[in-house]
N, C-alpha and C positions, 0 to 999 in steps of 0.2 A: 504494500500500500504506500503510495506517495503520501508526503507531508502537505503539500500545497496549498492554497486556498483555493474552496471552489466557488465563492463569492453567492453563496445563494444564506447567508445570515441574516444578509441584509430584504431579501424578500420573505425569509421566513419570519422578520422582526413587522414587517409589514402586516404577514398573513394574520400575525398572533396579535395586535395592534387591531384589525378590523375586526377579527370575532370578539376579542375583546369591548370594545366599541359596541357590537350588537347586542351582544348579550347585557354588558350593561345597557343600552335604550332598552330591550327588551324585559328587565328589572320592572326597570322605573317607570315604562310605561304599560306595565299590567293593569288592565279592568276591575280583575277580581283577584284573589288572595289564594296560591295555588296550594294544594295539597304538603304537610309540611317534608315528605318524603322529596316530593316534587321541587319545593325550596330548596333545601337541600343539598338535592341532584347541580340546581343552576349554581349556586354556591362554590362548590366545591367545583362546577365544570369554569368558574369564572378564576377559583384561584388558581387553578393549572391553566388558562392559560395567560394570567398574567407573570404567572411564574417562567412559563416558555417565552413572553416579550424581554422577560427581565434576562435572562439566559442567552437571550438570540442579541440583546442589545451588547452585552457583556461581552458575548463571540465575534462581534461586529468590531465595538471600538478596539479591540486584541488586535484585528486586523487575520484572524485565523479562520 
């Protein structure tokens, strides 16, 4: 395996950045008050992926 950079951090800091983004609007603009399983679910699917922006940002500025 080469060491190289394959410059895709920077898109994947993006990808993680957008669903982040939707999922929070998708929060905070819920109707009604979803099942607490359901809470939950979006919760914990929000901090994995702000933990991958954080990650991909991390990987980014390394320049790796």
């Amino acid at each position: 395996m080469s060491d190289k950079p394959t410059g895709n951090s920077g898109k994947l800091a993006l990808i993680f950045a957008a669903v982040s983004a939707w999922n929070i609007y998708d929060i905070m603009t819920a109707t009604e008050v979803p099942r607490q399983a359901v809470m939950i679910m979006q919760y914990v699917f929000l901090a994995c992926t702000l933990l991958g922006l954080v990650m991909a940002l991390i990987k980014f500025a390394s320049g790796k």
